[in-house]
N, CA, C and O atoms as a Tinker XYZ file with bonds, in Angstrom:
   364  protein
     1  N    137.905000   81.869000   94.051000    73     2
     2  CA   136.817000   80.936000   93.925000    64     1     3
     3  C    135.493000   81.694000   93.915000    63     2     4     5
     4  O    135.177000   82.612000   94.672000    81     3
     5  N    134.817000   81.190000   92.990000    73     3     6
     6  CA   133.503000   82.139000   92.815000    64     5     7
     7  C    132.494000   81.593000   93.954000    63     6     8     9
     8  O    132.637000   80.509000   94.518000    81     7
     9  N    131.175000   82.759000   94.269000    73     7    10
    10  CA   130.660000   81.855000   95.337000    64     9    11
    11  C    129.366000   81.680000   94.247000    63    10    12    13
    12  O    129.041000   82.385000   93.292000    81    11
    13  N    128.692000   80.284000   94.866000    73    11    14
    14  CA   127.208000   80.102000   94.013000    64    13    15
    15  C    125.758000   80.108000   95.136000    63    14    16    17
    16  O    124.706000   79.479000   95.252000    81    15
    17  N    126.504000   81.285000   95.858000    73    15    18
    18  CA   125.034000   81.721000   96.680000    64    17    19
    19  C    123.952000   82.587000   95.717000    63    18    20    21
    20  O    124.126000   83.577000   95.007000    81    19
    21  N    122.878000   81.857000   95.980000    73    19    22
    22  CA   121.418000   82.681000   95.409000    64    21    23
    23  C    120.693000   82.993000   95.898000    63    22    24    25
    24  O    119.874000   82.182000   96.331000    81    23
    25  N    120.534000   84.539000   96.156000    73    23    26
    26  CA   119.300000   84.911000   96.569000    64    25    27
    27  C    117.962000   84.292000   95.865000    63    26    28    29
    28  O    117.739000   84.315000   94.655000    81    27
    29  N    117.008000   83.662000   97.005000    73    27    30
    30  CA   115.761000   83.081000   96.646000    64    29    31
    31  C    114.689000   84.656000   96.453000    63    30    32    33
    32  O    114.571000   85.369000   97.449000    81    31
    33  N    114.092000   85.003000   95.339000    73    31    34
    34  CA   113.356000   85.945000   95.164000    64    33    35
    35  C    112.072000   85.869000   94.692000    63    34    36    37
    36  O    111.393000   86.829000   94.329000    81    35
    37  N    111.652000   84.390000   94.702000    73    35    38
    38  CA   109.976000   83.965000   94.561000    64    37    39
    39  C    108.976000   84.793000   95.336000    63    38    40    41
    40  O    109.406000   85.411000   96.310000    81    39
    41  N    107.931000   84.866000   95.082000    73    39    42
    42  CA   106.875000   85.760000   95.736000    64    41    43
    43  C    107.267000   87.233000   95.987000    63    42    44    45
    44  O    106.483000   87.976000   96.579000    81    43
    45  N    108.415000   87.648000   95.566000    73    43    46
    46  CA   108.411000   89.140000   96.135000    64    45    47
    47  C    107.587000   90.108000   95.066000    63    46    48    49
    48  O    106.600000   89.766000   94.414000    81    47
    49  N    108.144000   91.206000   95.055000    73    47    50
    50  CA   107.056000   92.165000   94.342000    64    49    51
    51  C    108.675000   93.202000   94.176000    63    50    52    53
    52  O    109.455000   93.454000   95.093000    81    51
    53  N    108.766000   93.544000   93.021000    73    51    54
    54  CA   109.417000   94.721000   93.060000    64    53    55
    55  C    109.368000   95.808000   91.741000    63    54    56    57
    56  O    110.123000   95.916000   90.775000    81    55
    57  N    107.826000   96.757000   92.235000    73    55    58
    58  CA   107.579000   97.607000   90.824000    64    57    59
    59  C    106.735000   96.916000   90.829000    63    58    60    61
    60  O    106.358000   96.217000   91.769000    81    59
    61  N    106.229000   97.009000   89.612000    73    59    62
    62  CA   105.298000   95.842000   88.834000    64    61    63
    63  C    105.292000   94.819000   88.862000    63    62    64    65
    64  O    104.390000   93.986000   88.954000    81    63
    65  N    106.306000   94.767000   88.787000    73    63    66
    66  CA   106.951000   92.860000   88.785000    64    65    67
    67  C    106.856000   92.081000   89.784000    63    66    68    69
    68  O    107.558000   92.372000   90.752000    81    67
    69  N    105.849000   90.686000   89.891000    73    67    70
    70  CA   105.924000   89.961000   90.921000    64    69    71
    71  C    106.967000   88.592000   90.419000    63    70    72    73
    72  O    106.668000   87.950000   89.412000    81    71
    73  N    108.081000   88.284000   91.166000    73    71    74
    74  CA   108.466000   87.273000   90.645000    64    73    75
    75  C    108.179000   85.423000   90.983000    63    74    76    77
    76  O    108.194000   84.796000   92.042000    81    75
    77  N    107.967000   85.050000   89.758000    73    75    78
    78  CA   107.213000   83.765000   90.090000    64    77    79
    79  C    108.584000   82.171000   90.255000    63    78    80    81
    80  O    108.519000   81.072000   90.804000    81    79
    81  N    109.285000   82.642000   89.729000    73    79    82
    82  CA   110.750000   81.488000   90.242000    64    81    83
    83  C    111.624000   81.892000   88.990000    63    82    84    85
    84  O    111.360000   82.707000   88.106000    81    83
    85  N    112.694000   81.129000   89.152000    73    83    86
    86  CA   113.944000   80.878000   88.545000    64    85    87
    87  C    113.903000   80.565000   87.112000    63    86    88    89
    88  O    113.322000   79.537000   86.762000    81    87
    89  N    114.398000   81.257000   86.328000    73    87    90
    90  CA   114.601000   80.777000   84.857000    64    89    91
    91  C    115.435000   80.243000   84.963000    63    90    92    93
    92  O    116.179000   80.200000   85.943000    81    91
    93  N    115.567000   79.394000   83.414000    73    91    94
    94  CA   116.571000   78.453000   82.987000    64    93    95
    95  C    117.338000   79.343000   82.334000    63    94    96    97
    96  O    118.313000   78.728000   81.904000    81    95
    97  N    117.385000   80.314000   82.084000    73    95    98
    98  CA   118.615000   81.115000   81.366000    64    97    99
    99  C    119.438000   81.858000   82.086000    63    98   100   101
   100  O    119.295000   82.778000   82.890000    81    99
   101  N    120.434000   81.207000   81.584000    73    99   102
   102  CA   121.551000   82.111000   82.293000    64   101   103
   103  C    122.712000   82.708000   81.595000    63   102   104   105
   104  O    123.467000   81.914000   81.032000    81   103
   105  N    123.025000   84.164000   81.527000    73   103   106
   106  CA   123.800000   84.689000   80.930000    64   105   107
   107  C    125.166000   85.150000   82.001000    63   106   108   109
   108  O    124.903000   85.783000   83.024000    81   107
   109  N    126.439000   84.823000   81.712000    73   107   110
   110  CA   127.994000   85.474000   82.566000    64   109   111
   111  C    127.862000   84.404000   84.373000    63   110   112   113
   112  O    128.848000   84.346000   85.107000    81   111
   113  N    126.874000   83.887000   84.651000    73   111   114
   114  CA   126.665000   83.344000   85.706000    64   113   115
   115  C    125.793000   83.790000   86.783000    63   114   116   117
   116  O    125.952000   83.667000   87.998000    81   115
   117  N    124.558000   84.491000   85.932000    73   115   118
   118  CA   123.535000   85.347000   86.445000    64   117   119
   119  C    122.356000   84.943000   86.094000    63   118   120   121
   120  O    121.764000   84.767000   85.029000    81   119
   121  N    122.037000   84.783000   87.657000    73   119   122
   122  CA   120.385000   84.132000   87.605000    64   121   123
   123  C    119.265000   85.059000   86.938000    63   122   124   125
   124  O    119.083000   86.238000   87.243000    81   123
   125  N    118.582000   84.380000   86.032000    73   123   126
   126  CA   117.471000   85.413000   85.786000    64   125   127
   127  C    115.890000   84.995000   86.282000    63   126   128   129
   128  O    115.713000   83.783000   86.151000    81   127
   129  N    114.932000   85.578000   86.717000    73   127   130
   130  CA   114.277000   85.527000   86.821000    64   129   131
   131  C    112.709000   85.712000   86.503000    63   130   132   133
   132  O    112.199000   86.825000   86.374000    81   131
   133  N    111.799000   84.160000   86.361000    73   131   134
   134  CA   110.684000   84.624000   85.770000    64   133   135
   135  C    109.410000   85.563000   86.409000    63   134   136   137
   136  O    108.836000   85.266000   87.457000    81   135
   137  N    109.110000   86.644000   85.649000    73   135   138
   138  CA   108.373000   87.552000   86.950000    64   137   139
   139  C    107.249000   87.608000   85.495000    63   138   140   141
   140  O    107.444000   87.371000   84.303000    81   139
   141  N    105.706000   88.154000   86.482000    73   139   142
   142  CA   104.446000   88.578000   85.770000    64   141   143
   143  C    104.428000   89.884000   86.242000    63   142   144   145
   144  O    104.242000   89.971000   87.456000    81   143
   145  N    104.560000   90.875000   85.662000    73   143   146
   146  CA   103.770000   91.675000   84.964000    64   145   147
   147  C    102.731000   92.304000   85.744000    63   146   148   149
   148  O    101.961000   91.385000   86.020000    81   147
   149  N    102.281000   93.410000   86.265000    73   147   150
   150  CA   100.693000   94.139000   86.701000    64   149   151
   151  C     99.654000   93.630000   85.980000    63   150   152   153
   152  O     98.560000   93.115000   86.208000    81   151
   153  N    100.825000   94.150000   84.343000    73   151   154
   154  CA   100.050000   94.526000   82.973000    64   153   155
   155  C     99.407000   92.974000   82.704000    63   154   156   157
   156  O     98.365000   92.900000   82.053000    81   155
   157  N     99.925000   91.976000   83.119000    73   155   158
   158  CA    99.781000   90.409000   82.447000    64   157   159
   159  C    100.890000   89.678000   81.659000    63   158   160   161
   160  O    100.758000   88.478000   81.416000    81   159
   161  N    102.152000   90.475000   81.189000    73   159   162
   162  CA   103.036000   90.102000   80.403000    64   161   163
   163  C    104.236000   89.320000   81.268000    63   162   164   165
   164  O    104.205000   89.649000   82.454000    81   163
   165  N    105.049000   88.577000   81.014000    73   163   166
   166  CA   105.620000   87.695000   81.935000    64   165   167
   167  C    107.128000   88.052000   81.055000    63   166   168   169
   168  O    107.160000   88.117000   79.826000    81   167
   169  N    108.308000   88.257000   81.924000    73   167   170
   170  CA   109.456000   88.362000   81.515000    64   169   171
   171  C    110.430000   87.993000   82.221000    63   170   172   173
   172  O    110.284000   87.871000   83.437000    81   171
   173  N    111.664000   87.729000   81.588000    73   171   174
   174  CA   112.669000   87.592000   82.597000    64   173   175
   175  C    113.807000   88.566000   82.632000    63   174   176   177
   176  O    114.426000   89.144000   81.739000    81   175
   177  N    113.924000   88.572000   84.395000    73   175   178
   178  CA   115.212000   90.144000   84.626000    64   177   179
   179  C    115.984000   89.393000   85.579000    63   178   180   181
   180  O    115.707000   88.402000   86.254000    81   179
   181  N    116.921000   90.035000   85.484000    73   179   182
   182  CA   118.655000   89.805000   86.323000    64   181   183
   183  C    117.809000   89.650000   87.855000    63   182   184   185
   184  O    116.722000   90.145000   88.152000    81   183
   185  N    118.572000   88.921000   88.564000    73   183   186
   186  CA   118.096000   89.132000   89.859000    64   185   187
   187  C    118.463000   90.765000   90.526000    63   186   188   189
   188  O    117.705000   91.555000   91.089000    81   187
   189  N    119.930000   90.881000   90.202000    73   187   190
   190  CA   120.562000   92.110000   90.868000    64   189   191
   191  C    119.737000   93.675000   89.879000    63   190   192   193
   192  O    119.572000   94.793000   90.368000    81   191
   193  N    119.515000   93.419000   89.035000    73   191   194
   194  CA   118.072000   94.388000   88.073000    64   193   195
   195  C    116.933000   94.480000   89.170000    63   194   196   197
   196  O    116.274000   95.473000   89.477000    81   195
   197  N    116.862000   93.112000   89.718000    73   195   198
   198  CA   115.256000   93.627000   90.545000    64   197   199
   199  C    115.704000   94.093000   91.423000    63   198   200   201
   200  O    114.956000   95.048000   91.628000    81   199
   201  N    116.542000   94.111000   92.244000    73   199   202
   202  CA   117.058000   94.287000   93.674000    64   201   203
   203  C    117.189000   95.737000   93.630000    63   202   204   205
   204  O    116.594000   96.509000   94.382000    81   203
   205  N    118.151000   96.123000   92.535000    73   203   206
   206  CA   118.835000   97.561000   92.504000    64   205   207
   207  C    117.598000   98.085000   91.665000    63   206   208   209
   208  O    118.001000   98.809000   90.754000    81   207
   209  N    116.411000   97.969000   91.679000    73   207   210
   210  CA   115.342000   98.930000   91.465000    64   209   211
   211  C    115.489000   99.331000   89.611000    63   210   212   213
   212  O    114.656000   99.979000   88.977000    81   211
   213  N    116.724000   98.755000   89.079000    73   211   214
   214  CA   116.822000   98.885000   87.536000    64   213   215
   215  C    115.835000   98.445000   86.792000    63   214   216   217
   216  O    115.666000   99.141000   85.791000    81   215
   217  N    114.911000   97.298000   86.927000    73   215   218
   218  CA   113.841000   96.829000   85.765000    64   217   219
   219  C    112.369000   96.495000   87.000000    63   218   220   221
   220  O    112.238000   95.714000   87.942000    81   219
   221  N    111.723000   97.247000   86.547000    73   219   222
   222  CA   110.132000   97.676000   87.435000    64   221   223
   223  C    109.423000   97.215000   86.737000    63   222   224   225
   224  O    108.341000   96.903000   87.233000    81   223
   225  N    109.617000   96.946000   85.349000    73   223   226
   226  CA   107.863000   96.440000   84.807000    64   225   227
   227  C    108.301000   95.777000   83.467000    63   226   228   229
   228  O    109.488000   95.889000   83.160000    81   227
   229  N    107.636000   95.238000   82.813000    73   227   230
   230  CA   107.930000   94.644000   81.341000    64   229   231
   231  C    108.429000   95.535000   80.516000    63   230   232   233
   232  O    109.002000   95.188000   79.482000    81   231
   233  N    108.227000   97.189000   80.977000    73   231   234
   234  CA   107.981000   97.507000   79.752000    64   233   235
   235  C    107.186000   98.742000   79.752000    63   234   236   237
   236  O    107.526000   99.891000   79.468000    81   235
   237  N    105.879000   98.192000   80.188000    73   235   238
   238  CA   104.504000   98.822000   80.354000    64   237   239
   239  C    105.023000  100.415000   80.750000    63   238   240   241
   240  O    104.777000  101.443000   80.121000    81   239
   241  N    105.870000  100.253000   82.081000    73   239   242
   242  CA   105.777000  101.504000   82.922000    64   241   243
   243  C    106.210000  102.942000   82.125000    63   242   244   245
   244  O    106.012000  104.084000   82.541000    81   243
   245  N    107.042000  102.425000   80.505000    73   243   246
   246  CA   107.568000  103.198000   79.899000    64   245   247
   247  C    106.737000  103.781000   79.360000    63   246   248   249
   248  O    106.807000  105.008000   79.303000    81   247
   249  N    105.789000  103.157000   78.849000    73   247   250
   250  CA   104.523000  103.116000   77.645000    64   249   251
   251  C    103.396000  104.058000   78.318000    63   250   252   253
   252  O    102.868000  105.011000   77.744000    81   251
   253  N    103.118000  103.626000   79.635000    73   251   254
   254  CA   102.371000  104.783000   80.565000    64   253   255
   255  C    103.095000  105.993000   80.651000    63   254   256   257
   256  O    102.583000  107.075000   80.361000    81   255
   257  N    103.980000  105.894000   80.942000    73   255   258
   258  CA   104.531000  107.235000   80.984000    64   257   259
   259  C    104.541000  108.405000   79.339000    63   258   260   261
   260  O    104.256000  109.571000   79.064000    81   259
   261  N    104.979000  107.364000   78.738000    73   259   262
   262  CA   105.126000  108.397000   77.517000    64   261   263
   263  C    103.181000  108.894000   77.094000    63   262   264   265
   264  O    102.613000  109.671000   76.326000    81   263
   265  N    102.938000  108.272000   77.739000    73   263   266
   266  CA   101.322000  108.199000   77.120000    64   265   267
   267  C    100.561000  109.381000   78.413000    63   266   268   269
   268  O     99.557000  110.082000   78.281000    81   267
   269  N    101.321000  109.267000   79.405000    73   267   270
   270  CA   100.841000  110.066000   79.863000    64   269   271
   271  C    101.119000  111.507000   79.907000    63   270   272   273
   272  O    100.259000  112.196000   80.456000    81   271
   273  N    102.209000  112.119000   79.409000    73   271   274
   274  CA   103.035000  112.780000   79.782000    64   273   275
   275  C    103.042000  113.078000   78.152000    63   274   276   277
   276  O    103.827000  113.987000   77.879000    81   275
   277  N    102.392000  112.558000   77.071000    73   275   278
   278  CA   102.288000  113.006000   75.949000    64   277   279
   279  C    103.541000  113.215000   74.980000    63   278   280   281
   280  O    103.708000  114.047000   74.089000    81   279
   281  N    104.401000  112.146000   75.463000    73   279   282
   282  CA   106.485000  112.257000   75.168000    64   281   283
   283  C    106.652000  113.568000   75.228000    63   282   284   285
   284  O    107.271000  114.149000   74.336000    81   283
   285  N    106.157000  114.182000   76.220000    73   283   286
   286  CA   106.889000  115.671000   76.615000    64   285   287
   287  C    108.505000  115.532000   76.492000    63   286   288   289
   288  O    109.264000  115.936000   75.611000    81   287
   289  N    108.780000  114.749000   77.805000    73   287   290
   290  CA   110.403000  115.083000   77.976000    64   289   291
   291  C    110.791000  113.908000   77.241000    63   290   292   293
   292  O    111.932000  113.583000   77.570000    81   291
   293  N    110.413000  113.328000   76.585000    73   291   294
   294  CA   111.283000  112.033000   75.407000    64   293   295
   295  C    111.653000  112.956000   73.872000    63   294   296   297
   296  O    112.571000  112.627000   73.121000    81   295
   297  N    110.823000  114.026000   73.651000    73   295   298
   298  CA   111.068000  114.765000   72.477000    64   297   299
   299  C    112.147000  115.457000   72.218000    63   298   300   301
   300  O    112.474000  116.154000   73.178000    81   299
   301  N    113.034000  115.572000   71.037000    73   299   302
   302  CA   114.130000  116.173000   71.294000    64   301   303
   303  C    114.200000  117.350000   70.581000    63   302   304   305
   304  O    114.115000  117.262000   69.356000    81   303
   305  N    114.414000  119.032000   71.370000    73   303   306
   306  CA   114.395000  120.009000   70.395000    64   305   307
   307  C    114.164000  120.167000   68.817000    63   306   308   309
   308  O    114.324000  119.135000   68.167000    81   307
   309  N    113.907000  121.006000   68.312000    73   307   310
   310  CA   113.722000  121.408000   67.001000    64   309   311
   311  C    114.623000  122.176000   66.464000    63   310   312   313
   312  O    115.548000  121.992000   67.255000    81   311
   313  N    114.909000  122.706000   65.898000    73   311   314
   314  CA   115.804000  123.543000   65.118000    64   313   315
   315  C    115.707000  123.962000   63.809000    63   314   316   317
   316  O    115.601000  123.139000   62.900000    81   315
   317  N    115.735000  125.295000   63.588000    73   315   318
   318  CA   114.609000  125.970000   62.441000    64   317   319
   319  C    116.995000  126.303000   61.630000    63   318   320   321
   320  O    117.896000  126.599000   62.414000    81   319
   321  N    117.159000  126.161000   60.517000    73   319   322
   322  CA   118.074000  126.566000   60.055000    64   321   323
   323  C    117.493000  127.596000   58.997000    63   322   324   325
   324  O    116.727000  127.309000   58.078000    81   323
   325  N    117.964000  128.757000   59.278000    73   323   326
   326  CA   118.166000  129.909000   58.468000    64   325   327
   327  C    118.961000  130.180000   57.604000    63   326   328   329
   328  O    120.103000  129.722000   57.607000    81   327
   329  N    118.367000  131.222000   56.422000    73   327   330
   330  CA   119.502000  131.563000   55.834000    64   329   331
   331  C    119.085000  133.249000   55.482000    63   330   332   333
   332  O    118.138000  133.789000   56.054000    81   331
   333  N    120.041000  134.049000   54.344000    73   331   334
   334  CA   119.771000  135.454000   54.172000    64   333   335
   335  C    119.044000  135.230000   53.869000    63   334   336   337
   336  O    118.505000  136.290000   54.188000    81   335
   337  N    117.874000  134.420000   53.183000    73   335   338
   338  CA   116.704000  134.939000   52.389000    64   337   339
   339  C    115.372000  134.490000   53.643000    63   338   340   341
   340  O    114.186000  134.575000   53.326000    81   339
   341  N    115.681000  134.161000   54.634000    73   339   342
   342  CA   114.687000  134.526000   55.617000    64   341   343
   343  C    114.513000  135.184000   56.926000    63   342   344   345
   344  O    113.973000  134.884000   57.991000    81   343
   345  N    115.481000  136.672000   56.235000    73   343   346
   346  CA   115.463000  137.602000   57.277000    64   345   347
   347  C    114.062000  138.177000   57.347000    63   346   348   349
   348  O    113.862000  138.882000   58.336000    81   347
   349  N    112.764000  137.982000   56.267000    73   347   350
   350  CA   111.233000  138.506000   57.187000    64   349   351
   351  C    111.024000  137.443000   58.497000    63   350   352   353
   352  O    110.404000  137.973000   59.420000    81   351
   353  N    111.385000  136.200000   58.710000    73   351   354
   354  CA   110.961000  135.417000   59.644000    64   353   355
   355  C    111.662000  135.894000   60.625000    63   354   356   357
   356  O    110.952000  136.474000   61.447000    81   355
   357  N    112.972000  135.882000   60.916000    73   355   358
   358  CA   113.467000  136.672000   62.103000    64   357   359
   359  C    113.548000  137.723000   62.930000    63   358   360   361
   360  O    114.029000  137.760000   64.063000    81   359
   361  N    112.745000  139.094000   61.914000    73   359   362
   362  CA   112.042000  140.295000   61.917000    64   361   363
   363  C    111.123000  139.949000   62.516000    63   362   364
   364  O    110.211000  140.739000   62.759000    81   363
């Protein structure tokens, strides 16, 4: 028997995210929740997402980061392919 206990998570804060009540959507039998944003943007996340520290912000927190950090570590190597006719570059 499944149980239909819900954690109540109105007014908390977790990350960015303050959550403002209960959405009407529900996906597998999982409450989601409507939360605002630092930034101003309003979304909805899993309850067990806010809890377990998985979803912190709309969004935003990604967007700061890459912006700050200039997609340092989001960039993925380069790779120069050679051939015999550019043995002056390897010289």
């Amino acid at each position: 028997m499944k149980s239909t206990f819900q954690i109540d998570e109105t007014g908390k804060k977790y990350g960015r995210l303050t959550v403002l009540g209960i959405s009407e959507k529900k996906k597998e039998g999982k409450s989601h929740w409507l939360c605002k944003c630092d930034c101003g943007n309003e979304t909805e996340v899993i309850g067990y997402n806010l809890r377990k520290k998985i979803t912190r912000s709309c969004g935003c927190l990604l967007s700061d980061h890459q912006r700050r950090y200039s997609y340092k570590y989001l960039k993925k190597p380069k790779f120069m392919l050679l051939d015999s006719d550019d043995e002056d570059i390897i010289r």
